[in-house]
N, C-alpha and C positions, 0 to 999 in steps of 0.2 A: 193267650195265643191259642188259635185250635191246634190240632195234634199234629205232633210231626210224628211222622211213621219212620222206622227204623229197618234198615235192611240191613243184615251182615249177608258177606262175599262167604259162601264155603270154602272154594281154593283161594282164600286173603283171609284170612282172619285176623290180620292187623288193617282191616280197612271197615269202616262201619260209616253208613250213608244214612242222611238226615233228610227226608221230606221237605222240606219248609211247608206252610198255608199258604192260602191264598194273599190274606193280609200279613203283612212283617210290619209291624208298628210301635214294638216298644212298647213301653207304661207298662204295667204288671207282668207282661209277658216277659220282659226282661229278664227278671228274675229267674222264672221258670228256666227259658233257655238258658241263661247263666247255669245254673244247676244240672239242667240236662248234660253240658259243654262240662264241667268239672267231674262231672260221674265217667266223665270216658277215660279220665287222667288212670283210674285206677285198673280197664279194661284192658291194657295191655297194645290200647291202637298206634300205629304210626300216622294213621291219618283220619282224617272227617272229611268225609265227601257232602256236603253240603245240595242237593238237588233242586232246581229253584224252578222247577218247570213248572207249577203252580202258581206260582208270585204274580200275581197281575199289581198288589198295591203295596208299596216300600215308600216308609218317608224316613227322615233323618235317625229317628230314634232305632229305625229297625237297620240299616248301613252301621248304626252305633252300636247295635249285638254282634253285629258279624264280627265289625272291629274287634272287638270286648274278644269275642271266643277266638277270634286269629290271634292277639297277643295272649290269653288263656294256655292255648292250646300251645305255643310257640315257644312259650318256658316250658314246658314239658316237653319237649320235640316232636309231638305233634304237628304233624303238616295241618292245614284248612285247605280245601280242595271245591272251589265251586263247578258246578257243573248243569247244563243245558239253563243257560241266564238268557232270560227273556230279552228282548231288543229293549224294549222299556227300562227295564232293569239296568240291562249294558250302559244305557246312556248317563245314569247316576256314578254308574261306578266310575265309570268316563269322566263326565261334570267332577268329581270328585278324588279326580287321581287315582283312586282306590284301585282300580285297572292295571292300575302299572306295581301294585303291593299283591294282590290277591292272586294265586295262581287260579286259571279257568281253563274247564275243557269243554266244546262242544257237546260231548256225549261219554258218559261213562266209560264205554268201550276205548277211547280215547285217550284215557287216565290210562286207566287197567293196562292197555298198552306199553307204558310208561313202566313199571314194574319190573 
């Protein structure tokens, strides 16, 4: 998987935000993010804001990471939080029910809001 970049909220420090790449595909990458998603368990987060606003290319195996880190994350209580989902994107989650499991915001400000 290329890099996902990390952002922590200074007034949230139980909130830590994941970049995605442009491609979400699975195969090796898998693992990595699996690994990335269990190292938060011990950070102290309430939640993973997931930022998708680079994602142009998502096939089965990369819907199958999110999956993996929403139930991950969901035994630890951990929220997953996706946020600014590409219309392309949208339509997978759509096609996939996943829309109606995964909470999403428009826009970070959004969520934060929520708080």
């Amino acid at each position: 998987m290329e890099q996902i970049n990390l952002k922590n909220i200074p007034n949230h420090p139980e909130v830590s935000i994941a970049e995605l790449p442009e491609k979400v595909l699975g195969g090796t990458s898998a693992l990595e993010f699996s690994n990335f998603v269990k190292s938060l368990k011990s950070g102290g987060y309430k939640f993973l804001v997931l930022d998708l606003h680079n994602v142009r290319i998502m096939n089965s195996s990369g819907l199958g990471m999110i999956v993996a880190a929403y139930t991950t994350l969901k035994k630890d209580t951990i929220e997953l939080i996706l946020i600014n989902v590409p219309e392309k994107i949208q339509h997978l989650l759509s096609i996939t029910h996943l829309d109606q499991i995964l909470t999403q915001y428009t826009k970070f400000e959004d969520f934060i809001a929520t708080l």
